[in-house]
ZAMARGU-4260 file (C-alpha; in steps of 0.2 Angstrom, whole numbers, plus 5000, padded with zeros to 4 digits):
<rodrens>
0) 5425/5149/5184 | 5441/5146/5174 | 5442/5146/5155 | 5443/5129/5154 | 5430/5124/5167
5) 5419/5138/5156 | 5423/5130/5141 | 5418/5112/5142 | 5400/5118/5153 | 5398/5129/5136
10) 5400/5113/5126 | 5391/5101/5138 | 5377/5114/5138 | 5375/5112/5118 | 5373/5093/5118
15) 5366/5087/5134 | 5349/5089/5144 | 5349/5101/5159 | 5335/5091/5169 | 5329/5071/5165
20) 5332/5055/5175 | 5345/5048/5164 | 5361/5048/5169 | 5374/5055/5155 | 5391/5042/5157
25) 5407/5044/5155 | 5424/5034/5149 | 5438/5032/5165 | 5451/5025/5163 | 5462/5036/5179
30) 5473/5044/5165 | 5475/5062/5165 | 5462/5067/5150 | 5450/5056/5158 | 5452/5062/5176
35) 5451/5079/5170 | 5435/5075/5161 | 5429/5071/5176 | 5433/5083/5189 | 5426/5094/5176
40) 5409/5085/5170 | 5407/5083/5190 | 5404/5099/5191 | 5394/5102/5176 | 5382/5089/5183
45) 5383/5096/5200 | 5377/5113/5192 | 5366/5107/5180 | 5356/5093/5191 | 5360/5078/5181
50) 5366/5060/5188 | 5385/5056/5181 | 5391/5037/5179 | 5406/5032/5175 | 5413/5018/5168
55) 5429/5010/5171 | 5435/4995/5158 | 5448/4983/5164 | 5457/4975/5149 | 5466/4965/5159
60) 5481/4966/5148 | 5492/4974/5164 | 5497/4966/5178 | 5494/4985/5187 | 5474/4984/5180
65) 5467/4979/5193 | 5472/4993/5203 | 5470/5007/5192 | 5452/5000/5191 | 5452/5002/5209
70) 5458/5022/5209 | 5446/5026/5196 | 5433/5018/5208 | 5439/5028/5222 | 5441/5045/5210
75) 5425/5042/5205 | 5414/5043/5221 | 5426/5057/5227 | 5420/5069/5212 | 5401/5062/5217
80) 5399/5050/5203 | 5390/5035/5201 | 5404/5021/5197 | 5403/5004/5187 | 5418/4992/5184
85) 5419/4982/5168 | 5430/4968/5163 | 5436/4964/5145 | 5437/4943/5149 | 5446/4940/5132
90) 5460/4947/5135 | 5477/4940/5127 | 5493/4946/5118 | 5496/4945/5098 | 5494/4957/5084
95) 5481/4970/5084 | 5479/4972/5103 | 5476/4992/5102 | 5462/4989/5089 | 5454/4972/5096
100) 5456/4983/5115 | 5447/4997/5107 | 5430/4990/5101 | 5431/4977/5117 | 5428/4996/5124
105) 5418/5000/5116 | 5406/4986/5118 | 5407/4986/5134 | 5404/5006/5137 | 5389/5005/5126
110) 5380/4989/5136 | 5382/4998/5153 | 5377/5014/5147 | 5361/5007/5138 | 5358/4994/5156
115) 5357/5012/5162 | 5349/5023/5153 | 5360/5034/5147 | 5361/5040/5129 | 5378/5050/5130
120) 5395/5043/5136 | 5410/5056/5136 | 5425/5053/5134 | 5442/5064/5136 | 5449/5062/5118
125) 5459/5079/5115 | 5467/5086/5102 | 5483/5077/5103 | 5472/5064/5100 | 5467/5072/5085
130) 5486/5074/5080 | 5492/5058/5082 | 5478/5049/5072 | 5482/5062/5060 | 5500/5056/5060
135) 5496/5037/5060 | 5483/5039/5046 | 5498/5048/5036 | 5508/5030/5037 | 5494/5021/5033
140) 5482/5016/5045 | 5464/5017/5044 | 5459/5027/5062 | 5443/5037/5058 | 5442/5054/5064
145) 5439/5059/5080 | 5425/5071/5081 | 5417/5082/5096 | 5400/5072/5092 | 5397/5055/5084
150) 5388/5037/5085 | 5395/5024/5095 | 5406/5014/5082 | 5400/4997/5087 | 5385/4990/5083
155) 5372/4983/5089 | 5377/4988/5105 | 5380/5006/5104 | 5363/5006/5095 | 5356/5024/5098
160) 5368/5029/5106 | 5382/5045/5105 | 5401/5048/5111 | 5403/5068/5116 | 5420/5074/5116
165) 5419/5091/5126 | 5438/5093/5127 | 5441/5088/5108 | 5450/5105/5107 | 5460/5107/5123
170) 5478/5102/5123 | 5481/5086/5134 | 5497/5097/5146 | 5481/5110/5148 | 5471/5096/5158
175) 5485/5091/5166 | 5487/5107/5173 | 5469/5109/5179 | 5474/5093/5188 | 5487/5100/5196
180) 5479/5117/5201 | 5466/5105/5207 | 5477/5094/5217 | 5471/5079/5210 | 5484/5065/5203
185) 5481/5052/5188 | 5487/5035/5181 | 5501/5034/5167 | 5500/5019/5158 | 5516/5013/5148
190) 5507/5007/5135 | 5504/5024/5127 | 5523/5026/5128 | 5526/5010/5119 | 5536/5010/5101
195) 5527/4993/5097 | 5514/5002/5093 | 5505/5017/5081 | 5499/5026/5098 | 5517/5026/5106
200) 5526/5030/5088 | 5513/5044/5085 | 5516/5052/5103 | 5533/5050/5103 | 5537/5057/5086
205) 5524/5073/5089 | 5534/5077/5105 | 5550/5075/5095 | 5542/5089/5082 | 5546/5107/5085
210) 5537/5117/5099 | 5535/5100/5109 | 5520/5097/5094 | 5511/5112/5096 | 5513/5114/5077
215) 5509/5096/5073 | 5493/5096/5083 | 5487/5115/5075 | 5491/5107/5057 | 5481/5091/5062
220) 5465/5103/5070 | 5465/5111/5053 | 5464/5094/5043 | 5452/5087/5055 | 5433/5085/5054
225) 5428/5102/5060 | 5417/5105/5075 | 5399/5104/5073 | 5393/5124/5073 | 5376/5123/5069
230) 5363/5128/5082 | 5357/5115/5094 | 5339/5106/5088 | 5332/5091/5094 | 5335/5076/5079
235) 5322/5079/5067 | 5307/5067/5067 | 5308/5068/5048 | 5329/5067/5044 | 5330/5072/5025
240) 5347/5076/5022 | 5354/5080/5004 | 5359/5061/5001 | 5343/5056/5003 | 5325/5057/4994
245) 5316/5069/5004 | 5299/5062/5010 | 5283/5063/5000 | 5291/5056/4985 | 5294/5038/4977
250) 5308/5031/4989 | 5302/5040/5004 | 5305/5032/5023 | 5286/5025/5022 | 5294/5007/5021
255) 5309/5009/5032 | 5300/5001/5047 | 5304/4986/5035 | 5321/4989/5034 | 5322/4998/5016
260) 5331/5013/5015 | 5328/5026/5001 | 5345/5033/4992 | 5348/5045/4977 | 5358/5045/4963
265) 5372/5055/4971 | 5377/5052/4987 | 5394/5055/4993 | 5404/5038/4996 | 5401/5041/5015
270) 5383/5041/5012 | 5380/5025/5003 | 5390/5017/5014 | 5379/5023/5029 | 5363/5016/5019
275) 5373/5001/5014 | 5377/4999/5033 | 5362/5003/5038 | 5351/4991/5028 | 5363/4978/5029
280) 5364/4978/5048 | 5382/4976/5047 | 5394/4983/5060 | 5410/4985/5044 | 5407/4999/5031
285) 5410/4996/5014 | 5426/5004/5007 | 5438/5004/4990 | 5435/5000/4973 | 5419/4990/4975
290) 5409/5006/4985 | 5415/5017/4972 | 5410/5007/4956 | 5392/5006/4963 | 5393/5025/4967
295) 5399/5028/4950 | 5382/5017/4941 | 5371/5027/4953 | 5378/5045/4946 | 5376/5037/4929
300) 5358/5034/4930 | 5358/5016/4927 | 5344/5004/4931 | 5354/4989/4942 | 5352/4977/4957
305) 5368/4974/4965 | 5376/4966/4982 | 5386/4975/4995 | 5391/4974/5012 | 5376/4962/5015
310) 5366/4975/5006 | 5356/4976/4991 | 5354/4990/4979 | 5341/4992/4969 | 5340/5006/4956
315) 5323/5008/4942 | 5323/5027/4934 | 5324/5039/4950 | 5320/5026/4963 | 5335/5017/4971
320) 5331/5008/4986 | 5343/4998/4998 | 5338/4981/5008 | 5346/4967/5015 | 5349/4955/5003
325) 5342/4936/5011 | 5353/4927/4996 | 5369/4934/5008 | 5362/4921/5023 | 5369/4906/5013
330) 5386/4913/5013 | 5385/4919/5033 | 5368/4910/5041 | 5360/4920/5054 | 5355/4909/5067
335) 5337/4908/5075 | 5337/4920/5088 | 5327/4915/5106 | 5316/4927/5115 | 5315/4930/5132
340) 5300/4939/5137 | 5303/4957/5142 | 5319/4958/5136 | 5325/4969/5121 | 5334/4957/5107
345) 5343/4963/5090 | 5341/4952/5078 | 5353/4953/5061 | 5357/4970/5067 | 5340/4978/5059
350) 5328/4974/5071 | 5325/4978/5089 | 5311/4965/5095 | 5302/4964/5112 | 5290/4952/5117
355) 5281/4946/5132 | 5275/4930/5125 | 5285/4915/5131 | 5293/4901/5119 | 5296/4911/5103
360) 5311/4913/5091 | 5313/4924/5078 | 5321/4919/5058 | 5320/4925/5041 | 5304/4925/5032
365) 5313/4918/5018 | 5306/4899/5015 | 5293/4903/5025 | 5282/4915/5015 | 5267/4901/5010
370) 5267/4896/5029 | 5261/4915/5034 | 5242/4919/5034 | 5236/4930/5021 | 5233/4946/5031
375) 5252/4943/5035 | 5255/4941/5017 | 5245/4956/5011 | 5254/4967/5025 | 5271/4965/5015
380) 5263/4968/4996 | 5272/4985/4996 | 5288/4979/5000 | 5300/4975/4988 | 5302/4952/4986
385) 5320/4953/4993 | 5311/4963/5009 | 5299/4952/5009 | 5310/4938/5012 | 5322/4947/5026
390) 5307/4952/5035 | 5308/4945/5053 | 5295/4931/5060 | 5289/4922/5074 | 5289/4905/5077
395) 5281/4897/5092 | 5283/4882/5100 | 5272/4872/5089 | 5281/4877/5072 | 5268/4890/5068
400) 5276/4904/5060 | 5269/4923/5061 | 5276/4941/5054 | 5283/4945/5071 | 5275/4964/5072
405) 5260/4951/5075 | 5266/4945/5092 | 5281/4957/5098 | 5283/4974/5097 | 5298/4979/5081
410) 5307/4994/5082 | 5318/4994/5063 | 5337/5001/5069 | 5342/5007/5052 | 5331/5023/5052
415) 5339/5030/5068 | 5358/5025/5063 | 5355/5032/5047 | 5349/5051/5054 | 5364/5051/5066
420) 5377/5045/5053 | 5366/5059/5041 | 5368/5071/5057 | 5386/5071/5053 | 5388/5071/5033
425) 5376/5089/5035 | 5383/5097/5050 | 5367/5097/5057 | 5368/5099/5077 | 5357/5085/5087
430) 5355/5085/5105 | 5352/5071/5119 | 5333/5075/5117 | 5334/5069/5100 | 5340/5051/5106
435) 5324/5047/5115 | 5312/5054/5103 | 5302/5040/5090 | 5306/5043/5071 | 5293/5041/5059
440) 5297/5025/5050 | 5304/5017/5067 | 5287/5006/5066 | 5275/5004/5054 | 5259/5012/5053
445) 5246/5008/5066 | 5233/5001/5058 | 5244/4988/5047 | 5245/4977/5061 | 5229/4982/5073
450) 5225/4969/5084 | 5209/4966/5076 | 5219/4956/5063 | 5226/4943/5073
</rodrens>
């Protein structure tokens, strides 16, 4: 086994599963970081006994995409992976085509690794990756920063889900050389190469700098988010980390099966605008003057309620406690949302319902409160009104509204997203077992919706 081969397995082996039915997936696109990826997590699967699928998106922005889709395919099965095509159908030209490209991605690398089980999708990001988002973040753009382990940035769709980068470190000529050594060939798409935009400028004026970039690329490691050391654990069924109340005392997670999120009085910005994410169900962080003023009231121990990011604050002596806020759906509705029995639905980004009941939608609670029974109403007297009213319910097909943990099973999303987003403010290490694992808080407790209460 080379180096490189030995590296990556050593980084594989710290974040992935050696045994399980899922499959773990993987981004390819046919260019060389990608192929090299997968020649190399080929093997790893080979060795380690794991199913390997990858996942091939056509953007349909070059006339050549069809058949690059066609030699990843081809690549794909050679190595002994499993192989899924998916097409990006809105497609067209304009400004922002990189960035609108990029989370059409993403989208779509989440749904086909959820539709099949997988938890993990690699990707060949490498550290000229790293450099050049460096470079472009230095002009002004607003890149986040590429780190071996994160969260799927889109949401819902990525919902539990992680991105490993086992080749974050490697230079991008070093997997080209494993290519070749390899005999394998790869795709080269003129895009990266094109001045028009931040990707192409960035590459070309790193290969301009001295050493071919070598310096630029060392420079932009250093500045980088640094690797994730910590030994690997599974995620905690109890995340606690420092931002955050610990459990036991006023603010804990026992009401996050409801969608509200404890906070303390001093997070760090990137931490209250996790919670604020979190609890608003939104899929855009909060960022500038406005996340920094509420930050600034929290440190300064004032008792407030205050809007963000479809978030509501609200902060009494050492409790501070973050909700959806229902007054935000008369600014951006949130439509009624069907159900089809057996099938898994988000609704307004908090909530992951199941149902095997036919004929129900689910809304807001709000204007709708008086309609519910009283055990339904006695079931939310611990939760704040503005919970209250963003709770989700049922209605049937007569106009009968019920709390919907009456007649679906709920999983609360914010609990999760939170713990990985947390994963990564602490440094703590999480592994794929984590990701399949129940929280406490996911769902409420068992006997505050028994059946016998129906």
């Amino acid at each position: 086994m080379d180096d490189l081969t030995s590296r990556v397995f050593t980084r594989l082996d710290a974040r992935l599963n050696y045994t399980g039915p899922e499959p773990v997936a993987l981004a390819l696109s046919g260019g060389g970081d990608s192929m090299a990826l997968l020649d190399l997590a080929a093997a790893w699967a080979k060795a380690r006994g794991r199913r390997l699928l990858a996942l091939t998106v056509d953007h349909n922005l070059n006339p050549d995409s069809a058949a690059w889709t066609r030699f990843a395919a081809e690549a794909a099965r050679a190595a002994g992976a499993d192989w899924r095509g998916l097409l990006w159908t809105q497609a067209r030209g304009g400004p922002g085509v990189p960035a609108r490209a990029r989370a059409a991605r993403h989208a779509l690398l989440a749904e086909a690794a959820r539709d099949a089980g997988a938890r993990v999708i690699l990707t060949g990001h490498t550290a000229d990756d790293v450099a050049e988002g460096e470079w472009m973040r230095a002009g002004g753009a607003t890149l986040g920063r590429l780190r071996d382990w994160s969260a799927s940035p889109v949401w819902p769709q990525g919902r539990g889900l992680m991105l490993l980068r086992p080749v974050l470190e490697e230079r991008r000529e070093t997997l080209r050389d494993h290519l070749r050594t390899r005999g394998l060939s790869w795709l080269e798409d003129p895009a990266n190469g094109d001045l028009r935009y931040g990707r192409g400028r960035a590459r070309s004026a790193l290969a301009k700098a001295a050493g071919g970039g070598v310096d630029a690329v060392a420079s932009a490691q250093a500045r980088a988010a640094p690797p994730l050391g910590a030994p690997p654990q599974a995620l905690r069924a109890h995340p606690h980390p420092r931002p955050f109340p610990p459990r036991g005392g006023r603010g804990s997670f026992d009401l996050s099966w409801a969608g509200v999120l404890p906070l303390s009085r001093d997070p760090s910005a990137s931490a209250l605008a996790a919670v604020l994410l979190c609890a608003g169900g939104g899929a855009t962080p909060p960022r500038g003057e406005r996340l920094a003023a509420l930050q600034a009231r929290l440190a300064g121990g004032e008792d407030f309620t205050a809007v963000l990011c479809g978030a509501r604050i609200e902060a009494s002596g050492a409790l501070v406690r973050a909700m959806r806020e229902p007054g935000e759906w008369r600014r951006r509705p949130v439509a009624p949302l069907d159900l089809t029995p057996g099938v898994a639905a988000v609704w307004d980004g908090r909530f992951e319902i199941v149902t095997d009941r036919p004929g129900l939608r689910v809304e807001a609670a709000a204007g709708r409160l008086t309609q519910l029974s009283g055990r339904d109403r006695a079931a939310l007297c611990a939760l704040p009104p503005a919970a209250r009213a963003a709770a989700p319910v049922l209605i049937d097909s007569n106009g009968r509204a019920r709390l919907a943990w009456r007649a679906a099973d709920v999983r609360a999303l914010g609990l999760r997203r939170l713990a990985l987003a947390s994963a990564v403010f602490t440094g703590e290490t999480t592994q794929e077992d984590g990701l399949f694992q129940t929280l406490h808080g996911e769902t409420p407790p068992s006997d505050l919706f028994s059946d016998e209460d129906c």
